[in-house]
C-alpha positions, 0 to 999 in steps of 0.5 A, spaced: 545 372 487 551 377 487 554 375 481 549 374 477 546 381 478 553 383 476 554 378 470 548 382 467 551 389 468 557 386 465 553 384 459 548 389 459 546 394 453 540 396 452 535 399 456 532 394 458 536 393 464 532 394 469 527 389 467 533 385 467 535 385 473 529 383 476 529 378 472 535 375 475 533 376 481 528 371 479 533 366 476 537 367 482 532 364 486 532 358 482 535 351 486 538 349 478 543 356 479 544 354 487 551 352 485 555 357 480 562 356 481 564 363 484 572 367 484 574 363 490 573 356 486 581 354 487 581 348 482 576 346 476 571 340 477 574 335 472 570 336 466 564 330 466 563 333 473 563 341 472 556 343 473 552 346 467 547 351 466 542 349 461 541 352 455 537 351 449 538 347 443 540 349 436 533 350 432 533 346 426 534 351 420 535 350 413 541 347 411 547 353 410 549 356 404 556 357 403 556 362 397 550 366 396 547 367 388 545 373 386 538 374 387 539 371 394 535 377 399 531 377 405 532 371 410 540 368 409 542 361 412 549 361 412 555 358 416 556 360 423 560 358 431 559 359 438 565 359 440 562 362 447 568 364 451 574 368 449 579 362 450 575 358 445 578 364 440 584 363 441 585 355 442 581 351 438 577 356 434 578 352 426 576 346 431 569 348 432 563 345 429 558 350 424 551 350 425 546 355 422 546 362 422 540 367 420 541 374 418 536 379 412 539 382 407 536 389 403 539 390 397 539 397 394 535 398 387 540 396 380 546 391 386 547 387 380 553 383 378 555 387 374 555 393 378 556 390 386 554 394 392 557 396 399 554 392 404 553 393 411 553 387 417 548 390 422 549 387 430 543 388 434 543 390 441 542 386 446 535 386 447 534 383 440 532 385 434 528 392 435 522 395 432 524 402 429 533 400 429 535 394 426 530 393 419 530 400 419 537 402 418 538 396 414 532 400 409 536 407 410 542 404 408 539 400 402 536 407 400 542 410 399 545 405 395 548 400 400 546 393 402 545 391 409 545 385 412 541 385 419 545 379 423 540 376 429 545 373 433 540 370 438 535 365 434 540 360 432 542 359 439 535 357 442 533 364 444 525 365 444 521 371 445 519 370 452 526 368 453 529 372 460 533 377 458 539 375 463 538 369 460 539 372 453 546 374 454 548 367 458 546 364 451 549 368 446 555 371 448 559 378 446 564 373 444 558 369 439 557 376 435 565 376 435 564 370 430 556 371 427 560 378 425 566 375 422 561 370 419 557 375 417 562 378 413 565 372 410 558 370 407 556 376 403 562 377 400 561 370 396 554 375 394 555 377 386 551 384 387 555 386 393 563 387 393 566 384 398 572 390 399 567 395 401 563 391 407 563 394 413 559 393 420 556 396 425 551 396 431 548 399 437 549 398 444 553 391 445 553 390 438 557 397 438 562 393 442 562 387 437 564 393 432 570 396 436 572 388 438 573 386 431 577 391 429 582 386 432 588 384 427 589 378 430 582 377 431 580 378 424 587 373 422 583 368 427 576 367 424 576 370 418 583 370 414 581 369 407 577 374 406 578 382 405 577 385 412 572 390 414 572 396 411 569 400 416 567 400 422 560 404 426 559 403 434 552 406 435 552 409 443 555 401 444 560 402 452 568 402 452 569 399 458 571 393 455 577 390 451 580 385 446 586 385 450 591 387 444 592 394 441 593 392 433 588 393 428 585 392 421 587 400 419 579 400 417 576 407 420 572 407 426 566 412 427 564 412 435 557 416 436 554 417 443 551 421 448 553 426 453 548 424 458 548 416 458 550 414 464 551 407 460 557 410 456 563 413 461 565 418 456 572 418 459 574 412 458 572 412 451 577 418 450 582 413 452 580 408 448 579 411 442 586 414 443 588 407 444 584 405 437 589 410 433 595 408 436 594 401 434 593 403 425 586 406 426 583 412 424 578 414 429 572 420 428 568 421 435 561 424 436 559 426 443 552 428 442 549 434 447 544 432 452 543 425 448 542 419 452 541 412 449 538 407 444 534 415 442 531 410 436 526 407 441 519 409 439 518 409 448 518 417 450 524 419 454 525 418 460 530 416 465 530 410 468 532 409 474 533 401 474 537 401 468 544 398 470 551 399 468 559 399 468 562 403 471 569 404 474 572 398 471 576 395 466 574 389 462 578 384 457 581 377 456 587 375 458 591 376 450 595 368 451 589 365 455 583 368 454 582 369 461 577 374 463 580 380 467 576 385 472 582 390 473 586 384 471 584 380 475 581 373 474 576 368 477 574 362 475 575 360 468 573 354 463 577 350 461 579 347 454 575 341 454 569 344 457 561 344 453 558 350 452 554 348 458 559 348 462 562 354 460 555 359 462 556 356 469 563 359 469 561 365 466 556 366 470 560 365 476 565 370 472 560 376 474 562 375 481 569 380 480 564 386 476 560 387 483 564 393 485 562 396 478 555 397 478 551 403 477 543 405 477 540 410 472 541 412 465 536 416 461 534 413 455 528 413 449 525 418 443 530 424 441 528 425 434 534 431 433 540 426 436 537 421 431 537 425 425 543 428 426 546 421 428 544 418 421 546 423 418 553 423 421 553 415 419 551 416 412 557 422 410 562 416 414 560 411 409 560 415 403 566 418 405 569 411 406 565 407 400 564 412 395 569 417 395 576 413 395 
């Protein structure tokens, strides 16, 4: 029970993490979960043995389109992968299967082919596509002459409704937005009425980690090398305690805006990264906001909320040559190369066993009315700067 409780703070984001974990505790009962490999495990079972979590089919979407035309808008089947693990990014990732992605596109008035628009790829958190957030910004952009493209990176993998949230996050991985972002980027630049030189990408929460992880030149090399990198990159109040493993970037600048009194976010250690993110060809612009908390879109009045949990006093990321995930370097438990999907969420499951010492309680959350508005005011002079102004 230990170590899914704490895979779900490794994974959390958003303010739903309290409802999370008693979630997992519900989970954690279940007899199907009774024999997660934990950290001790010294050697793997062979692969037609290794143990499974169940997961969802893939649902059965319209075929993908590879090259968008130019009145392609709102709902977009495109080409996509679940790599599920960091090791699968770097040891067979071409090898991987595609199956169909879904993401909503807003084009801006007068995005033609003969006057093409920059675009945003807009990564939700992982509490799923939210009223007031994702569609909203995608509105917001599109009004200001930029077309958005709102990612779900939880349908097309069997997540539903009802779906628990610790079983979101075992189902879609950090490591599947990696690709559905990467994806994302490749897709809307086959677009006529969009330019795929001014394409950026950001996110909220865990989605606002996915923009700081594919900042990642070797990443970019990997799973989208034939195409322009991302022009910019947003990380909306998205936690810095996780790594790619690897220093180098793309070049493309990088814009962090989060709270001072959210707990979820250690403003220290996003100083460190940031700094790290500069060192490795970045220019990075930081807004800490006074007083802000987190997810200050929610409609949900502000509150602080006590069972809400988050990462604190730790380092993650995966080893650069294996793909091992690490806690303070060390590793536990890891999939190997022939394991199915399934397979590997049973080892990542057990993987949460090493984050344990990591936890903490309570973070506030909810409405802030002035942190959002000067927020996106801050975003749209970034984009501005970068999109229209070179």
């Amino acid at each position: 029970m230990k170590y899914l409780i704490a895979l779900l703070i490794m994974t959390c984001g958003l303010a739903g993490c309290g409802q999370a974990v008693n979630e997992g505790l519900e989970i954690a009962a279940d007899k199907s979960l009774e024999d997660i490999p934990t950290t001790e495990a010294a050697e793997p079972a062979p692969t037609e043995q290794a143990p499974e979590l169940p997961l969802p089919p893939f649902p059965d979407y319209p075929a993908a389109k590879s090259q968008l035309s130019t009145g392609d808008e709102g709902k977009i089947y495109y080409p996509i992968k679940s790599p599920y693990d960091f090791t699968r990014i770097l040891n067979g990732y071409d090898d991987l299967e595609t199956h169909t992605g879904l993401g909503t596109l807003i084009l801006p008035d007068g995005a033609s082919a003969e006057s093409p628009v920059p675009a945003m790829v807009i990564l939700h958190g992982s509490g799923g596509i939210q009223d007031g957030r994702e569609m909203d910004y995608a509105k917001l952009f599109a009004d200001n002459g930029i077309a958005g493209f709102v990612v779900d990176y939880y349908a097309p993998r069997g997540v539903q409704a009802d779906t628990p949230y610790v079983m979101k996050t075992m189902i879609a991985t950090e490591v599947d937005v990696i690709s559905d972002a990467y994806s994302a980027l490749t897709i809307l630049g086959t677009h006529p009425a969009i330019d795929a030189s001014r394409i950026g990408v950001t996110g909220y929460s865990y989605g606002g980690m996915a923009t700081r992880y594919v900042l990642d030149d070797r990443l970019k090399n990997i799973m989208a090398p034939d195409v322009p990198p991302f022009a910019l990159h947003m990380d909306i109040y998205g936690p810095c305690h996780q790594t790619t493993g690897h220093s180098g970037t793309t070049g493309a600048p990088y814009l962090a805006i989060h709270g001072d009194n959210d707990n979820s976010v250690d403003p220290a250690l996003c100083q460190e990264v940031y700094k790290d993110i500069e060192a490795g060809g970045s220019p990075v612009q930081s807004h800490v906001m006074p007083g802000a908390g987190h997810a200050w879109e929610n409609a949900a009045p502000q509150r602080i909320f006590e069972e809400g949990s988050y990462v604190r006093g730790c380092r993650f990321t995966w080893d650069p040559d294996t793909g091992a995930f690490l806690v303070d370097g060390q590793a536990g438990f890891q999939p190997t190369s022939e394991m199915t999907r399934p397979q590997r969420a049973m080892v990542r499951a057990g993987l949460g066993e090493l984050a344990g010492k990591c936890v903490g309680q309570g973070y506030l959350v909810g409405s802030d009315p002035e942190t959002d508005r000067k927020s996106k005011a801050i975003q749209l002079d970034f984009m501005k700067q970068v999109f229209f102004e070179k």
